[in-house]
Backbone bond lengths (Angstrom), bond angles and torsions (degrees), N, CA, C in turn:
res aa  C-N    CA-C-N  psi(-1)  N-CA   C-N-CA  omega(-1)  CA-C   N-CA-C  phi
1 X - - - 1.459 - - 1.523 111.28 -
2 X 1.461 113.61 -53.84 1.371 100.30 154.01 1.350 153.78 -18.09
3 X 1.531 111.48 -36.10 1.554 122.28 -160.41 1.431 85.89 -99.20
4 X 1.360 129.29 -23.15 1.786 113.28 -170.21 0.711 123.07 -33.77
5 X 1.688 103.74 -63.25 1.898 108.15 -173.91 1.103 126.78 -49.32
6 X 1.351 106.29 -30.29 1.964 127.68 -174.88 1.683 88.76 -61.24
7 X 1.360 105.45 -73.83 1.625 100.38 -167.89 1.949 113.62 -64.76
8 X 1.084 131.22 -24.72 1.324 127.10 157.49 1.334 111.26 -47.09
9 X 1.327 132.28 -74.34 1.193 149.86 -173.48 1.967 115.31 -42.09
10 X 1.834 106.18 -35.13 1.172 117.77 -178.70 1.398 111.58 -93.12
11 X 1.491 119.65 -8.98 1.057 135.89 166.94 1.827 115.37 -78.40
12 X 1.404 111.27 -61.41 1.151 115.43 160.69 1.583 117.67 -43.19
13 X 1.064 136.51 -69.33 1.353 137.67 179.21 1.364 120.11 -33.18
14 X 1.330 109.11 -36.64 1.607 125.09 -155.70 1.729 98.84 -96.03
15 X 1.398 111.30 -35.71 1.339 122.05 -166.54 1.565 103.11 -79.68
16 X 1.618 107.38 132.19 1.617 120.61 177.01 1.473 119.63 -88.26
17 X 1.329 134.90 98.00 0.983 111.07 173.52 1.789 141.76 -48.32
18 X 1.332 128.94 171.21 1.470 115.07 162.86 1.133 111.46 -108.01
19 X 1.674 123.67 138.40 1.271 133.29 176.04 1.744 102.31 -52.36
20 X 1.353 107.30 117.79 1.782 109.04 162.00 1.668 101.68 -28.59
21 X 1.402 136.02 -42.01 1.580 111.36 -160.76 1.450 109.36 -78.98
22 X 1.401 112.64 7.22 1.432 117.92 154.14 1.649 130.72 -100.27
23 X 0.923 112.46 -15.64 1.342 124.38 167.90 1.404 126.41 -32.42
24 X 1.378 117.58 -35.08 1.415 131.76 -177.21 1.386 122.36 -99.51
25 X 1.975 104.24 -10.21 1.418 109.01 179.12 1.554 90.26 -93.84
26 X 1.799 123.73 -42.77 1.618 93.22 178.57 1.545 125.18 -88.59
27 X 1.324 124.69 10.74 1.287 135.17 117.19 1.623 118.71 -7.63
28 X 1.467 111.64 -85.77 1.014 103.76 167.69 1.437 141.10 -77.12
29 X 1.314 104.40 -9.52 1.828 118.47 174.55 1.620 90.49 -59.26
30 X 1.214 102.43 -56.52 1.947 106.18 -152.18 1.935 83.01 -57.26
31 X 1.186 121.78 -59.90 1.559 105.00 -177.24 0.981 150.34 -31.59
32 X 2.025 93.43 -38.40 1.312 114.90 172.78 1.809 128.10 -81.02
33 X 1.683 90.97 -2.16 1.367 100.81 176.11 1.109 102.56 -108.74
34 X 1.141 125.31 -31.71 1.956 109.03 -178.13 1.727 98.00 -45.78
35 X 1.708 109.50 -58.55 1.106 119.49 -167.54 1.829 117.80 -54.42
36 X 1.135 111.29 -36.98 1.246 134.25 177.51 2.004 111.52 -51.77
37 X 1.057 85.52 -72.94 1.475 109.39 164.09 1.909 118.44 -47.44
38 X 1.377 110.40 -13.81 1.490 98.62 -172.01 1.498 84.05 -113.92
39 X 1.441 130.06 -2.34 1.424 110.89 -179.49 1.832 97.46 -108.66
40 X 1.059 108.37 -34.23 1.687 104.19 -176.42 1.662 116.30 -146.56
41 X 1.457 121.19 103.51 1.276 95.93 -177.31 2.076 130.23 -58.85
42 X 1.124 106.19 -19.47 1.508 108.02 146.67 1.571 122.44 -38.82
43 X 1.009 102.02 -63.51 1.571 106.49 -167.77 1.625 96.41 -74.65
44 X 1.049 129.85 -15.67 1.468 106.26 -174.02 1.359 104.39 -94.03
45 X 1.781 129.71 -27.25 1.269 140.05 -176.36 2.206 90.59 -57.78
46 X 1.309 99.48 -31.51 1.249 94.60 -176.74 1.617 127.78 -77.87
47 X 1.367 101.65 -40.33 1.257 104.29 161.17 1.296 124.11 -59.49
48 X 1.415 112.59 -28.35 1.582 121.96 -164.08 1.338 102.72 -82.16
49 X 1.236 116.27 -14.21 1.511 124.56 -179.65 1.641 105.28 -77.23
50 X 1.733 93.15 -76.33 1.528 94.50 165.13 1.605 127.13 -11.14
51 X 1.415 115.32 -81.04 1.109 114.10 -163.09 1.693 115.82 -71.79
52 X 1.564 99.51 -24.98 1.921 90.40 163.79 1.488 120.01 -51.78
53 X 1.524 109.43 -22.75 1.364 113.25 176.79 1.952 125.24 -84.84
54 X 1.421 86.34 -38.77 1.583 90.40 141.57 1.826 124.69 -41.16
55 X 1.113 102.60 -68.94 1.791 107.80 -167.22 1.469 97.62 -61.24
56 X 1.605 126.02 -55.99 1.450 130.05 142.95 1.980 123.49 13.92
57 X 1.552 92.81 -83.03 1.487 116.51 179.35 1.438 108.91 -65.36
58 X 1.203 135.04 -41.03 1.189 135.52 163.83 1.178 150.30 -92.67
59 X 1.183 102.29 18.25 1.625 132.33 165.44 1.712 113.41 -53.46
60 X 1.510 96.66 139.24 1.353 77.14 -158.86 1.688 86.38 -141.55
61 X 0.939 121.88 95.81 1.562 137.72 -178.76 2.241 126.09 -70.60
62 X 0.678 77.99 139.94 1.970 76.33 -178.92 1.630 93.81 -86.68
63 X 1.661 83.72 138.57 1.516 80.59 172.41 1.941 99.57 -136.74
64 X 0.910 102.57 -169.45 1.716 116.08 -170.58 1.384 123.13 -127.57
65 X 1.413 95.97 99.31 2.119 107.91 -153.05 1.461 90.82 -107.84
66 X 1.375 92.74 117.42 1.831 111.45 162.91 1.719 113.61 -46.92
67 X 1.065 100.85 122.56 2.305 104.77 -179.38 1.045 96.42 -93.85
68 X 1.561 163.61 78.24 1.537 137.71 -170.70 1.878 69.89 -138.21
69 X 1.325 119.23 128.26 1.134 122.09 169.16 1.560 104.75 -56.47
70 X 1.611 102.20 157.25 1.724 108.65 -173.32 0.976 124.17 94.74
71 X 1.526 119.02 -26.81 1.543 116.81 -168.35 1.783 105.13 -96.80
72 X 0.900 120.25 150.47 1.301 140.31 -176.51 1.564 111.35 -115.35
73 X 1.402 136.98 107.16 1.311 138.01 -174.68 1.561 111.43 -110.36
74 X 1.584 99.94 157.90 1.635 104.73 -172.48 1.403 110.79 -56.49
75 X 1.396 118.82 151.10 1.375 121.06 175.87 1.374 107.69 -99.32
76 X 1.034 129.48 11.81 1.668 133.11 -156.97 1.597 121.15 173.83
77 X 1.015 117.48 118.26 1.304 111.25 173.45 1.685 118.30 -75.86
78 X 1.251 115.94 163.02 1.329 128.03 -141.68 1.217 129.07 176.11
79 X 1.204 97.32 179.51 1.843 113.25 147.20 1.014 119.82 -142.88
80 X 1.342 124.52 118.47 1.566 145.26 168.70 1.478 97.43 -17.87
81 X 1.431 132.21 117.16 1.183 139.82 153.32 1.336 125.01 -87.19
82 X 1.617 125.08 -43.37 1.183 128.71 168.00 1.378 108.21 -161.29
83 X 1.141 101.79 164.56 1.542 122.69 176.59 1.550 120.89 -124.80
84 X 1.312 123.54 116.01 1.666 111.41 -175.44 1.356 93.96 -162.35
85 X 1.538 108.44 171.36 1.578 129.95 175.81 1.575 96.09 -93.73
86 X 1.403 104.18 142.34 1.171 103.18 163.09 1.604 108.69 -179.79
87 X 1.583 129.28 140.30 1.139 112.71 -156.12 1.532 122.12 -67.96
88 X 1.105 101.30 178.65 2.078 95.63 176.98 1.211 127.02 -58.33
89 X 1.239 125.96 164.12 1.881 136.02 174.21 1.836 86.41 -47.84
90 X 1.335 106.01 129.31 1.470 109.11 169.15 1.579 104.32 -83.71
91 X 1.410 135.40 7.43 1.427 137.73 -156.91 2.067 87.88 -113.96
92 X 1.253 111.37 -13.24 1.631 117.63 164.91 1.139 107.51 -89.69
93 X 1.797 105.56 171.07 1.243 118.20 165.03 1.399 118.33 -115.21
94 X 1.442 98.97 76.24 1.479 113.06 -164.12 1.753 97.91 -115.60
95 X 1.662 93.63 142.78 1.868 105.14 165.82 0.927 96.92 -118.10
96 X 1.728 109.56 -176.37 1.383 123.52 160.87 1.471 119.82 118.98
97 X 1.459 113.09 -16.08 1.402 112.48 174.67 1.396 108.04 111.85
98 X 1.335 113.32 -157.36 1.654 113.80 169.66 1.421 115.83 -114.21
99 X 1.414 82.59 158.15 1.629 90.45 -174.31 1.120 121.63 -138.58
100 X 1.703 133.83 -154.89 1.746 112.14 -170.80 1.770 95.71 -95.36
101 X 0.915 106.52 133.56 1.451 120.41 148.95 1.643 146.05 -84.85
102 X 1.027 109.64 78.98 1.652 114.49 -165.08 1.501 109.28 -80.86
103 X 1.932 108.72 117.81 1.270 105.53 -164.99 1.852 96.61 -100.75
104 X 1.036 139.69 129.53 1.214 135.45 152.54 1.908 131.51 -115.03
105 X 1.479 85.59 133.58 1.849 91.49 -172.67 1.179 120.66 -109.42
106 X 1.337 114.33 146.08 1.133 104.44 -144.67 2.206 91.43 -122.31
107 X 0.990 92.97 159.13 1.753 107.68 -172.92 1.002 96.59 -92.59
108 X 1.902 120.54 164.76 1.627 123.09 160.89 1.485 97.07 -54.21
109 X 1.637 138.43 -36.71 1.178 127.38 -143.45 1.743 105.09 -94.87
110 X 1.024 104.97 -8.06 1.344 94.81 -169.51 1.775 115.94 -108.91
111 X 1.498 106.34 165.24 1.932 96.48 -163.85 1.219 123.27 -64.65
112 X 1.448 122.98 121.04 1.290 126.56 -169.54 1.859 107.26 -85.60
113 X 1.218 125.93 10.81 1.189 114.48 178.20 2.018 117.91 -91.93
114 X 0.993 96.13 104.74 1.701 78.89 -160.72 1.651 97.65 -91.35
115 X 1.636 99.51 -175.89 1.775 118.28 -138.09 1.839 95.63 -136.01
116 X 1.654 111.13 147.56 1.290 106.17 171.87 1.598 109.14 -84.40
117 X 1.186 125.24 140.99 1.316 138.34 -173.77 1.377 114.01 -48.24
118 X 1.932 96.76 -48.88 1.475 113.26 -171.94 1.569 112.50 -133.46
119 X 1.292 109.30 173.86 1.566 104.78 165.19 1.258 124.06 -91.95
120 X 1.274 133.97 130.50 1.528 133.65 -171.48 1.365 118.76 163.85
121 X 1.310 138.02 -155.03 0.873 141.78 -157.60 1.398 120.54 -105.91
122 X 1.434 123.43 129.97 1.527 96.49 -178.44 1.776 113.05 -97.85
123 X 1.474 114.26 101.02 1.392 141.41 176.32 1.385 114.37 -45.09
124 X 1.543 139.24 -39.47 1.355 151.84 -164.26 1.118 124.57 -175.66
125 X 1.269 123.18 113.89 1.435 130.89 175.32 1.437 106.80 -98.03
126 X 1.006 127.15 129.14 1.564 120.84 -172.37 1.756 97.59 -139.60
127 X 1.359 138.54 129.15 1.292 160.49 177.06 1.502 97.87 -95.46
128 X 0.871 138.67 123.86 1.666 137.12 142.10 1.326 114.05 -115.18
129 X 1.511 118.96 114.61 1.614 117.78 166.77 1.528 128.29 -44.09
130 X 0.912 126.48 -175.29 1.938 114.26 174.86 1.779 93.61 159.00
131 X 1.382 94.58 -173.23 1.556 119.81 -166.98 1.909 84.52 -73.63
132 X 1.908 98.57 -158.58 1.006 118.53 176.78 1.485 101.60 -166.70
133 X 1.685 103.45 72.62 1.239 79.45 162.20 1.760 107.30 -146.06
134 X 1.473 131.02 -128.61 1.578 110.76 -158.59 1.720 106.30 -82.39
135 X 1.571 100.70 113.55 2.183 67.62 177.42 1.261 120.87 -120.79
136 X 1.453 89.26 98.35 1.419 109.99 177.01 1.405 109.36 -105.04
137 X 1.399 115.40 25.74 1.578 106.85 157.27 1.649 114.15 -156.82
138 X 0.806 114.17 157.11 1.857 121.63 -157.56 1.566 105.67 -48.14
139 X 1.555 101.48 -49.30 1.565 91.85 165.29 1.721 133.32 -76.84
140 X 1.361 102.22 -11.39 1.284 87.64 171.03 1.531 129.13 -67.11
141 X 1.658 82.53 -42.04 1.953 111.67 167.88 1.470 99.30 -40.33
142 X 0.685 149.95 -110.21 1.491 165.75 154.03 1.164 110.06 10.20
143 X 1.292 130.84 -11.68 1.617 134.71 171.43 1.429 123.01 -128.03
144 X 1.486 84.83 21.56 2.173 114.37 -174.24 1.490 111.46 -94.93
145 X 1.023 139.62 124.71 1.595 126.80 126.72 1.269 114.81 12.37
146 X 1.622 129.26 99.16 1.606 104.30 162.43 1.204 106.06 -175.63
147 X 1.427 114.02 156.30 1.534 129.98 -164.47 1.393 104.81 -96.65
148 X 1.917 132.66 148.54 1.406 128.99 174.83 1.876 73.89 -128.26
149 X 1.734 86.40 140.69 1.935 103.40 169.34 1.495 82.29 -131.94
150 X 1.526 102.78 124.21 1.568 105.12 172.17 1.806 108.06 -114.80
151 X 1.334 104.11 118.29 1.757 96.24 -170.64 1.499 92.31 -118.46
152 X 1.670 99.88 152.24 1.175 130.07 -127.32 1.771 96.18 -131.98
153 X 1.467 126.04 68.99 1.523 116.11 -164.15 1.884 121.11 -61.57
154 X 0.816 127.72 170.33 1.315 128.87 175.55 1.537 112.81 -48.68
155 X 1.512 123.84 -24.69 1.414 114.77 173.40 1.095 111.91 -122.75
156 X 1.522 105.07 50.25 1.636 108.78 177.25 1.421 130.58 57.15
157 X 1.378 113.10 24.12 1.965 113.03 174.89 1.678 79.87 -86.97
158 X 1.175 84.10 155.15 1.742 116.89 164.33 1.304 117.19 -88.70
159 X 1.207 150.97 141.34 1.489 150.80 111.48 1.214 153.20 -95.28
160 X 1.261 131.15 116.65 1.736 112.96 -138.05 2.280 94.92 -125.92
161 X 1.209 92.71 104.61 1.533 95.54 173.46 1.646 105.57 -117.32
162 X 1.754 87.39 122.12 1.861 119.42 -172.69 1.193 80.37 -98.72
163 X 2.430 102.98 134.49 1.291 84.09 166.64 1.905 81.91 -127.39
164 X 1.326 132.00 142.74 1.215 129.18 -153.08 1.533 101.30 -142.42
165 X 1.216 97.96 129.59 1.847 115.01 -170.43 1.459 102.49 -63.37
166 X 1.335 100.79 -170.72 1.430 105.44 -164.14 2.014 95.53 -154.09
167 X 1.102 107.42 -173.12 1.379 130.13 -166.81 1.670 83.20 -66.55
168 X 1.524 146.50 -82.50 1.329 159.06 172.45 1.449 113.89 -43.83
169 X 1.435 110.40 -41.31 1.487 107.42 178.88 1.625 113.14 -64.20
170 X 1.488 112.95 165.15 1.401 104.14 -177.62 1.864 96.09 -159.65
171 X 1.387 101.91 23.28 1.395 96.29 -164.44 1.316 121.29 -171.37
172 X 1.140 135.03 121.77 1.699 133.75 -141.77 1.226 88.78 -134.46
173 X 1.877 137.30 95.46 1.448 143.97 -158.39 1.515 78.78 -87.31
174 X 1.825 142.96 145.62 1.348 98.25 121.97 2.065 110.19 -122.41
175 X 0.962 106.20 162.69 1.548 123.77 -176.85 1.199 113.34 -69.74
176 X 1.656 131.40 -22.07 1.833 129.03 -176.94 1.463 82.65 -120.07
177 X 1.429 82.27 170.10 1.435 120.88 177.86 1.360 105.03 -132.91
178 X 1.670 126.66 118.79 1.232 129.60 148.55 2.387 119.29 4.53
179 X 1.642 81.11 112.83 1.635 72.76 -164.72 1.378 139.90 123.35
180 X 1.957 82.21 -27.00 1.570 102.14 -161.83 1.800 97.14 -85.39
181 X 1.173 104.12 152.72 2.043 104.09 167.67 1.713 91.64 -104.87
182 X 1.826 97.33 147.85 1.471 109.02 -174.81 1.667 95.81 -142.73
183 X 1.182 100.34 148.04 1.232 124.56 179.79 1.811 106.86 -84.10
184 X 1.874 99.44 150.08 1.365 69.30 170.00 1.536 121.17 -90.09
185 X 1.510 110.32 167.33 1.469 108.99 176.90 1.663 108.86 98.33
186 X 1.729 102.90 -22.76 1.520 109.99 -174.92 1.606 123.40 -54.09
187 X 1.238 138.15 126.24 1.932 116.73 -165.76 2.011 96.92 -76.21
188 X 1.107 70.41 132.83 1.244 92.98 179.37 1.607 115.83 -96.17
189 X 1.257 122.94 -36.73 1.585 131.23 172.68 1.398 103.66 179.83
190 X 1.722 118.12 167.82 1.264 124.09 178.83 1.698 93.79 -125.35
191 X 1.512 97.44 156.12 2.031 106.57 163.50 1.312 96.07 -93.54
192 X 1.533 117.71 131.56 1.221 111.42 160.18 1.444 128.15 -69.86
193 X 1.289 119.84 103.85 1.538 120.64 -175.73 1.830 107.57 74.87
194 X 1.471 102.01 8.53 1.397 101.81 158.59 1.183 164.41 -30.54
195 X 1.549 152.02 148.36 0.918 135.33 -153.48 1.832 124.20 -108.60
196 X 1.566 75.06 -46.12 2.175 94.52 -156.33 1.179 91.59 -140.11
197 X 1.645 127.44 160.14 0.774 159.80 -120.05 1.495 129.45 161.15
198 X 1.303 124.96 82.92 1.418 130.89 -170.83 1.426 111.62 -107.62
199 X 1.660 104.56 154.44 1.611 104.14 -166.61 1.768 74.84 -143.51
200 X 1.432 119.19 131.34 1.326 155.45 166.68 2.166 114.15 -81.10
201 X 1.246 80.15 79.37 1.904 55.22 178.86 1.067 128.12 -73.62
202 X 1.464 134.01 -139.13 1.268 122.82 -159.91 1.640 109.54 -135.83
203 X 1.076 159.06 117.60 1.349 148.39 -124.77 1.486 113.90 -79.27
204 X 1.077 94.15 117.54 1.855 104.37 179.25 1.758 100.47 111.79
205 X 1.475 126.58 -32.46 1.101 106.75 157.71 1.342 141.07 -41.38
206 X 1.297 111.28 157.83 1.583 114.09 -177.99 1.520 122.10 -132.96
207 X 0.834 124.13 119.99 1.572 134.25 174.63 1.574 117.54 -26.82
208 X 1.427 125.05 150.51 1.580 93.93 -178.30 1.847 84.03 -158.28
209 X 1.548 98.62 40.02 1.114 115.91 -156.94 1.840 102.51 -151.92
210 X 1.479 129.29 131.74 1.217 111.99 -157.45 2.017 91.92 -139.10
211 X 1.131 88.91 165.55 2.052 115.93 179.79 1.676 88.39 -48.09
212 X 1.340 114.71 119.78 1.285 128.63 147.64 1.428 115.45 101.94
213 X 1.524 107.15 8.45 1.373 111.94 176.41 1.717 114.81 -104.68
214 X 1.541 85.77 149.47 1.991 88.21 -165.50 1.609 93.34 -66.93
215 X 1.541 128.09 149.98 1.617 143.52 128.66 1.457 115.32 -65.52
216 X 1.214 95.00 133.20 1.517 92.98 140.75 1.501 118.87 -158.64
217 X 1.559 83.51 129.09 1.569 111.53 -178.18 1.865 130.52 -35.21
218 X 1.730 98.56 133.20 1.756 87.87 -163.92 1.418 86.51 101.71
219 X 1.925 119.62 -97.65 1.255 129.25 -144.33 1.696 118.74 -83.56
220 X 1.303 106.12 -40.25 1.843 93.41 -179.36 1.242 108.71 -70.60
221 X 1.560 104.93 174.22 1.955 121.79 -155.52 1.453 78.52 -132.99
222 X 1.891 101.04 101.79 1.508 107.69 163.96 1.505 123.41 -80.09
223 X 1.777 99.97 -27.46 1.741 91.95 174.43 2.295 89.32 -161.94
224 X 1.230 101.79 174.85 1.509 106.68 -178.75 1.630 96.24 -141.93
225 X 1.340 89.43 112.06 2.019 100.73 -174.84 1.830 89.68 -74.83
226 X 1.351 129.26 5.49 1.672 116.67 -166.37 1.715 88.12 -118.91
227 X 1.564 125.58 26.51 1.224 108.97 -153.79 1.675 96.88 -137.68
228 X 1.301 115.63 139.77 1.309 123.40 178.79 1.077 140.23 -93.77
229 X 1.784 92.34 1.51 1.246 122.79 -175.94 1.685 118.83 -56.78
230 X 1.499 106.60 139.97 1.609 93.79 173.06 1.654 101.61 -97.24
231 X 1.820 90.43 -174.53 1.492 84.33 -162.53 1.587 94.62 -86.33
232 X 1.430 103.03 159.44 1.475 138.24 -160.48 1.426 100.01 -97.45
233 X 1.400 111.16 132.60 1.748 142.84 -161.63 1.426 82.43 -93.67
234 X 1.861 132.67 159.70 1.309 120.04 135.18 1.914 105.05 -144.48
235 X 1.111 126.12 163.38 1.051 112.93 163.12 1.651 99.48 -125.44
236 X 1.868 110.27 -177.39 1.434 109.27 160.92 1.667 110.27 -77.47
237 X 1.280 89.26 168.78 1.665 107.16 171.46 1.677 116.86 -143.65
């Protein structure tokens, strides 16, 4: 009787929850397998598959976001696709020139619930309709489905995280409303079955974060506005 708690407790820890905005798709998975299952046990092993991948995709894990003012954290897990200057979402009301743009893409496998970079204010929510299809290039981005959350810190830096559908995606959740204050690391919205994920820094920032390295959301350190650091070289190994 003793050891329960031990094994409850190691159970709890280990176990991922699912974000509620999935709740209603394995809702209906589990339906589609009861049903599945009384017409073919094939087809239900299939459904039953399916929807583990549902609970899968929407897993939605705690993570542990550094507070040290300055730091800027991933909004999305990933892999670093590119890094470049380039000016702001013209669909904001942003000045200042250009700045770094951190594009990250995201896999079926990896967590689709994304995170505010910083703590502050959320300044503009802006929706733009668009296509859905791969965007893996500036114009496709730009002719995508996709949400801009521009947060607004206590000393006025900007941060602008695009989160932009994809060929599978069909759905840009987000969690604030214009107005709202967010913590950093706080989820801010998920893509359903999403793709990409862009984080806008703030002018004169610098990346401290390079092409081909995994994020993860909440926890990686995309740039440090308190930091003198230049930007960081990497290769594979």
């Amino acid at each position: 009787m003793s050891e329960r708690p031990g094994y409850f407790e190691s159970f709890t820890r280990h176990f991922v929850p699912v974000h509620r905005d999935g709740h209603k798709f394995l809702g209906i998975g589990a339906l589609v397998t009861l049903v599945a299952f009384l017409l073919s046990t094939s087809l239900g092993l299939v459904a039953a598959l399916a929807t583990l991948y549902v609970g899968y995709f929407f897993r939605d894990p705690d993570r542990v976001t550094q507070l040290r003012d300055g730091l800027i954290i991933a909004a999305a897990d990933g892999e670093v696709a590119d890094i470049e200057k380039v000016l702001p979402p013209a669909d904001l009301d942003l000045s200042g020139g250009e700045r770094y743009r951190i594009v990250t893409h995201l896999s079926p496998f990896d967590v689709h619930v994304n995170r505010a970079p910083v703590a502050g204010r959320i300044s503009q929510l802006v929706y733009v309709p668009g296509a859905f299809v791969n965007p893996t290039a500036d114009k496709e981005s730009e002719d995508n489905e996709r949400r801009y959350t521009l947060i607004t810190t206590p000393d006025e830096t900007h941060v602008v995280v695009a989160q932009i559908a994809g060929m599978i995606s069909r759905r840009i959740v987000a969690f604030v409303h214009e107005g709202d204050s967010v913590g950093a690391g706080q989820r801010i919205g998920i893509i359903r079955f999403g793709s990409r994920v862009d984080v806008y820094l703030p002018p004169g920032a610098t990346p401290l974060i390079s092409v081909g390295q995994r994020c993860v959301a909440g926890e990686t350190v995309l740039a440090d506005l308190k930091s003198q650091e230049p930007e960081r070289e990497a290769r594979r190994t």
